[in-house]
C-alpha positions in Angstrom: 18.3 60.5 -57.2 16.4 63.9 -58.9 16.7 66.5 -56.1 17.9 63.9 -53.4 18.3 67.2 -51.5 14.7 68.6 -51.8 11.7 66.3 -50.9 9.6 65.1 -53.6 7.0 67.4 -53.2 9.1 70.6 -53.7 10.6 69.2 -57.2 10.2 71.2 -60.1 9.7 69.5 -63.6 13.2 69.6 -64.1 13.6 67.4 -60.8 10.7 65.0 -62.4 12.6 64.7 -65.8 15.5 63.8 -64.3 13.8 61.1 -61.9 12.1 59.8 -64.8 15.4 59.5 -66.7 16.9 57.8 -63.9 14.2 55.2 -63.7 14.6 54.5 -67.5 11.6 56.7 -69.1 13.3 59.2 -71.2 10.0 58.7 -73.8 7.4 59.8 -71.5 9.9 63.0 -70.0 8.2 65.5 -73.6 4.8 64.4 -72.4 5.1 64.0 -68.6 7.1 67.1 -67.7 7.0 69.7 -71.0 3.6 69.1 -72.1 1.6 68.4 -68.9 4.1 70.3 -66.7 4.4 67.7 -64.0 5.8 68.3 -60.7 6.5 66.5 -57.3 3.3 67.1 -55.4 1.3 65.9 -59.3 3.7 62.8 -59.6 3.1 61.7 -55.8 -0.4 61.6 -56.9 -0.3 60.1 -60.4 -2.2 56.7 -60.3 -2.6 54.1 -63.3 -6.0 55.2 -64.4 -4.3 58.8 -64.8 -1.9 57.1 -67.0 -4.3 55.2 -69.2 -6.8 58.0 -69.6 -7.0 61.0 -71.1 -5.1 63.5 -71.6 -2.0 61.0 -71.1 -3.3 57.8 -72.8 -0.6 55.8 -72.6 -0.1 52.5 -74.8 2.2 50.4 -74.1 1.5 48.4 -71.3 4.7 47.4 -70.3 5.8 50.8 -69.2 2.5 51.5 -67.9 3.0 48.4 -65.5 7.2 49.6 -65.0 5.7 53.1 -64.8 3.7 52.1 -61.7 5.6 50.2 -59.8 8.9 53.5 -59.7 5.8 55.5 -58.2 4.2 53.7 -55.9 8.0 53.0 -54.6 8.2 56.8 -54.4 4.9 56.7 -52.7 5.3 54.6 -50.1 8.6 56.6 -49.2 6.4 59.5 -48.7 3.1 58.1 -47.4 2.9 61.0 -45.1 2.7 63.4 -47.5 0.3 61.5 -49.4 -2.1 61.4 -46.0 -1.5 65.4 -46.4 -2.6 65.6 -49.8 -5.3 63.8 -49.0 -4.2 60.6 -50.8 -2.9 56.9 -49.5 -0.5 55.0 -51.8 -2.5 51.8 -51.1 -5.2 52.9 -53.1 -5.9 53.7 -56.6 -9.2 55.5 -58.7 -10.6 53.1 -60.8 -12.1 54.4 -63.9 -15.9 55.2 -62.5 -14.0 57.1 -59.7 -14.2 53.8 -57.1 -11.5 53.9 -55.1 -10.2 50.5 -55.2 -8.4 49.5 -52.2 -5.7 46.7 -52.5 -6.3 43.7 -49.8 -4.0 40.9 -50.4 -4.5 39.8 -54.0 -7.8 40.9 -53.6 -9.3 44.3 -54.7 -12.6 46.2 -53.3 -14.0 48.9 -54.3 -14.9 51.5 -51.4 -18.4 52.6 -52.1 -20.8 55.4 -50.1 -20.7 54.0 -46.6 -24.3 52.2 -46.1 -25.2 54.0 -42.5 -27.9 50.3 -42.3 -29.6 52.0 -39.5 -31.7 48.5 -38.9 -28.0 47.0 -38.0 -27.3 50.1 -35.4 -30.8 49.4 -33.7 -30.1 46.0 -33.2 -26.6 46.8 -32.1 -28.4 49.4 -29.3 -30.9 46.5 -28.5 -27.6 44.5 -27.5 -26.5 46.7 -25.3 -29.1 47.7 -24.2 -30.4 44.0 -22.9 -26.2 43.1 -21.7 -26.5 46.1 -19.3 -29.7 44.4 -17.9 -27.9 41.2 -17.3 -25.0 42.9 -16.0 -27.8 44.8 -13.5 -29.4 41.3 -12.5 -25.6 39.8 -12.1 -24.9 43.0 -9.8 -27.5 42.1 -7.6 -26.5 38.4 -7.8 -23.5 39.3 -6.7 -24.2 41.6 -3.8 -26.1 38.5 -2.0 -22.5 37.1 -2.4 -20.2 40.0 -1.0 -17.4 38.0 1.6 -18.5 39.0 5.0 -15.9 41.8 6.1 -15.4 40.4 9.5 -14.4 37.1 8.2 -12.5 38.1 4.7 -10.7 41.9 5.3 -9.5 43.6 2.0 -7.0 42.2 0.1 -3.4 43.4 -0.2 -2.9 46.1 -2.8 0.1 47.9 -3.2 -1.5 51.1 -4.7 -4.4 51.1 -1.9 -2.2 50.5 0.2 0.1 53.4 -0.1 -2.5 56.3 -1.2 -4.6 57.5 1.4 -8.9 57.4 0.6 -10.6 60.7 -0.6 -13.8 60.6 -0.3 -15.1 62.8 -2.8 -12.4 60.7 -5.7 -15.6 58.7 -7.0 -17.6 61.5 -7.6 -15.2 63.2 -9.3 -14.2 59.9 -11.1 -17.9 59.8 -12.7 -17.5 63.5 -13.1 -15.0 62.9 -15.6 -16.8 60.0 -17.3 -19.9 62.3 -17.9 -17.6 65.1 -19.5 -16.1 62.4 -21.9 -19.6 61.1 -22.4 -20.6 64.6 -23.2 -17.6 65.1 -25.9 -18.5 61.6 -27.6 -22.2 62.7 -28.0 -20.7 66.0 -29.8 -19.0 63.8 -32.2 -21.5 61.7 -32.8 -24.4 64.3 -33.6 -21.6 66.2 -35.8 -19.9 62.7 -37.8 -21.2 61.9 -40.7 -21.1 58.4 -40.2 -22.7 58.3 -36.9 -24.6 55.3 -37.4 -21.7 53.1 -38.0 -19.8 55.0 -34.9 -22.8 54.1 -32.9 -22.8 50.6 -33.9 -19.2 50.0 -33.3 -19.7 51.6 -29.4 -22.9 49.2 -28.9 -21.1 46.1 -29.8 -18.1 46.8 -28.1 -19.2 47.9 -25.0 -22.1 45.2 -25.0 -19.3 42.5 -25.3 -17.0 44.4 -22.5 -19.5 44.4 -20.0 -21.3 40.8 -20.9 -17.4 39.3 -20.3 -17.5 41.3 -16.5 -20.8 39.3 -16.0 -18.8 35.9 -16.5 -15.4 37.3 -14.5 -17.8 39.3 -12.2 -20.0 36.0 -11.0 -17.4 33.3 -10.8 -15.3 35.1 -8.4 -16.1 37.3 -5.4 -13.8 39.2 -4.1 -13.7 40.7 -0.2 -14.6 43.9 -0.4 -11.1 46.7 -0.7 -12.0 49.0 2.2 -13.5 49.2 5.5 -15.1 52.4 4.7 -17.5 50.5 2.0 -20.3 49.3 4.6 -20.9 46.0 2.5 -22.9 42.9 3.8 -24.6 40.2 1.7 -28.3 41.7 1.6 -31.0 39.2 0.4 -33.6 40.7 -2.2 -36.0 37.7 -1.6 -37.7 36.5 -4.5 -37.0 36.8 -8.0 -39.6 40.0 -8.7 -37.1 41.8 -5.3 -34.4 40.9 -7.4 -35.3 42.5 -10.7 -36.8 45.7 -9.6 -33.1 46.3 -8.3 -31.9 45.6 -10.8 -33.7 48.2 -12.7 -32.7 50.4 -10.4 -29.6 49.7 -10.7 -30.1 49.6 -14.4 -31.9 53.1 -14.9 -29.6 55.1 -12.8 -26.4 53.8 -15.3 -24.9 52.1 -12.1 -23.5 55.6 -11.0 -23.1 57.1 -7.6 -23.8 60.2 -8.8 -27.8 59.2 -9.5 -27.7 57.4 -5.9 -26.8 53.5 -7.1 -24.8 52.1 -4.6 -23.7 48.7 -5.3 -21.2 46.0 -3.7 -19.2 43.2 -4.7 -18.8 44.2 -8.8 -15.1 44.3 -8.4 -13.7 42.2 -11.1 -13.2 44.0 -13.6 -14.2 47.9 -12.7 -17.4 49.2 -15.3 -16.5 52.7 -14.8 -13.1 52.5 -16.3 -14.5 50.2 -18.9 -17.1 53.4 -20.1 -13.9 56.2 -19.6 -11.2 54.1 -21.8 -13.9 53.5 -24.0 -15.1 56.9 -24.4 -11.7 58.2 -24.9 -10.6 56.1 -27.5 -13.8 57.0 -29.9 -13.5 60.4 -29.3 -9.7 60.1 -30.6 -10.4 57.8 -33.2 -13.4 59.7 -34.6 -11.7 62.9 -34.7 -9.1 64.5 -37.1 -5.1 63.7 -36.2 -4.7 67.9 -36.0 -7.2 68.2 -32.5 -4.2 67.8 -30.4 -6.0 69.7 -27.6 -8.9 67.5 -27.8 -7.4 64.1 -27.8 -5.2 65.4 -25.2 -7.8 66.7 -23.0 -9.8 63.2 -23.6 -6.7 61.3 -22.2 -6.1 63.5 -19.4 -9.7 62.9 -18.3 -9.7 59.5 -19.2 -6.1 59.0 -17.0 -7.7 61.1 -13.8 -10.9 59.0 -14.2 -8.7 56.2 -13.3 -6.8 57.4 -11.1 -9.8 59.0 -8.9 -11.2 55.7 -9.2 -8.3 54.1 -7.3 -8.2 57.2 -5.2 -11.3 56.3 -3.6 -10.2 52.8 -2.5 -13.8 51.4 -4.7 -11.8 48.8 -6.9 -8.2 46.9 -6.4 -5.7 47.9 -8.4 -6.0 44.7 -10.6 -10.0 45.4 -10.9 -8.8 48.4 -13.0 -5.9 47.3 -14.8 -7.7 44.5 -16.0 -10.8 46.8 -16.8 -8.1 48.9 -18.8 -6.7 46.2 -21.0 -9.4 44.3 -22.1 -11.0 47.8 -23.3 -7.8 48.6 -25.5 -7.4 45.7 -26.2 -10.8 44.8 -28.1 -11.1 48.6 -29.5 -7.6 47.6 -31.0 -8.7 44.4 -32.9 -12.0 45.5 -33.5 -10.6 48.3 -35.4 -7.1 46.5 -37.3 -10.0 44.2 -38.3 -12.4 46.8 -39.7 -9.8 49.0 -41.5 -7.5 46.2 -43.1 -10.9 44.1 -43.8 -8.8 41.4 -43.1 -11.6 39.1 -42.0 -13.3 39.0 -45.4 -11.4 36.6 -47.0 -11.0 34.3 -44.1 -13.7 31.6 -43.8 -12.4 30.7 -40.0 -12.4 34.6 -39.2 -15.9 34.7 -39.8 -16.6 31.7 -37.6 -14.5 33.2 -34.9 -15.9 36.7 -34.8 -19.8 36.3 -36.5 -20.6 40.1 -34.4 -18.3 41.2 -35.5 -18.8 40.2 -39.1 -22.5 41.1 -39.0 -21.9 44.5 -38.0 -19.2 45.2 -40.4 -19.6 42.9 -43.7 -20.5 46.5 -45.4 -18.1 48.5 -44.3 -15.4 49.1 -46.7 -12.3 50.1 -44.8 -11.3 52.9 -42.6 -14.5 55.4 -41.6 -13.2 58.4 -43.0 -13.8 61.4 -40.0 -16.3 63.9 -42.5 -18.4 66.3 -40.3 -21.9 67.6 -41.0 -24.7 69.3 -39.6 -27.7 66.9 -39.1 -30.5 69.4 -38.8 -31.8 72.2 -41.5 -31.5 74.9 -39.0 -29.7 77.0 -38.2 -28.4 77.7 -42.0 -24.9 79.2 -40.8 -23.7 76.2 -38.6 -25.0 74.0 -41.7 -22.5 75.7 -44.1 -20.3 76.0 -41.4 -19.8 72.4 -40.8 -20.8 71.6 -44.3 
């Protein structure tokens, strides 16, 4: 191939007219290369609409169709350096600069991302009422705590072998609030914080409305003797919710003097860190390295503080760790590949999901601005 030993970005238009004559388009190799003076980094970029409008305006369609198909070959072999350039080789500009996005045989066109701030309150409203429930259920729960005397802590194998610090939980929600603090930072500087925000609600509403279920069906016997756990009785039902407000207002956190028992099935707090760390790295550019590493490392340590302090078995936590993956995971394959829109049985499936995201053409790109007037300097800054 044209300078096999040079990638395709570093080609001259010599390398060009050569590729071009190897792919059988010695016609276009006057216009192409002499005239218009392409080179690598222009041909990795070239799309169909460049070809059929001016200054090229090419006219047989045959070899507009062969034309295409050599390139994006080309592309794909160099889809990073497309990403570099700014550029993905499963998209094309359509001729009222759309980009149109290929889906199957299907073709959208990406338009200005809607921010539908009514759809972001009702996602906050979700959440909002699922940590209630999860507030009542905690204090549903704690009438139902196994008496220690009768049911000592289970075997665990990490609890086991890792002596208690005290001071772990503390310094586990000390690392949730620092992660907490770095999401807020992206979210007043993104662009498209409304859809960010949306996509947080929904998953961590449905995170935490699935540890109600797994949080109420079983009890489990409380993991240390140090945790001075009892089954207390709130009384009526008016006891019962003012605790849970409590509970509720004060985020379920040590830190703002909640002290709960019996929530162990799947563990909340590391529910909020995985989840925190995975927006703050999806929602930031690929080249903050120190960011996204600092976001796992807290993330990681949150976890392992968590464990440290002999609050949650092993399995509360591992459990509490996949699920949250997990679901950011799909959530997001299904919102970037907008794989669901064709798919009647999808939308049945996931109808959230589909609610939220029915306007929301592909991958959120991460643009940055500054959302106040003032100061002028940070607003040109950021742009």
């Amino acid at each position: 191939m044209a300078g096999s030993q040079l990638a395709v970005h570093q080609w001259t238009t010599k390398h060009v007219a050569r590729w071009l004559k190897e792919e059988g388009f010695c016609d276009y190799v006057e216009l192409l290369c002499n005239r218009h003076r392409l080179d690598g980094t222009s041909l990795l970029t070239l799309s169909e609409s460049d070809l059929r409008q001016p200054p090229l305006e090419l006219k047989v369609l045959g070899d507009i169709k062969r034309l295409m198909v050599a390139l994006r070959r080309l592309q794909r072999h160099n889809a990073s350096m497309l990403e570099q350039l700014g550029r993905g080789h499963d998209g094309e500009r359509s001729c009222n600069g759309e980009l149109a996005v290929a889906n199957g045989k299907h073709k959208q066109h990406a338009r200005r991302l809607d921010p539908e701030y009514w759809k972001t309150v009702v996602s906050s409203v979700y959440v909002m009422f699922v940590f209630g429930f999860t507030s009542f259920v905690m204090v549903i729960v704690h009438e139902r705590v196994p008496d220690m005397r009768t049911y000592p802590p289970l075997p665990d194998i990490f609890l086991d072998s890792v002596p208690r610090i005290p001071w772990a939980f503390a310094m586990a929600e000390a690392c949730g609030v620092v992660l907490c603090i770095f999401w807020l930072l992206v979210l007043l500087l993104h662009k498209h914080r409304s859809i960010l925000l949306r996509r947080l609600c929904s998953l961590m509403g449905t995170v935490f409305l699935l540890r109600c279920f797994t949080m109420f069906v079983t009890s489990l016997s409380v993991p240390g003797q140090h945790l001075k756990c009892s089954g207390k009785m709130y009384g009526d039902v008016w006891a019962k919710l003012q605790r849970a407000l409590a509970i509720w207002s004060g985020l379920g956190m040590t830190l703002t003097g909640v002290q709960t028992c019996g929530d162990y099935m799947f563990s909340g707090h590391t529910v909020c860190l995985t989840m925190l760390n995975f927006f703050v790295t999806e929602y930031t550019p690929r080249t903050w390295n120190f960011v996204h590493t600092l976001s796992w490392v807290l993330n990681l340590f949150g976890i392992f503080f968590i464990l440290a302090a002999h609050e949650h078995y092993s399995i509360d936590v591992f459990i509490a760790f996949y699920i949250t993956t997990r679901l950011f995971l799909y959530y997001h394959t299904l919102a970037n590949t907008r794989a669901y829109q064709q798919s009647r049985r999808a939308r049945i499936w996931f109808p959230m999901f589909s609610f939220f995201e029915c306007n929301v053409n592909g991958t959120v790109p991460n643009e940055y601005c500054w959302p106040f007037s003032r100061p002028v300097f940070i607003k040109k800054l950021i742009g």
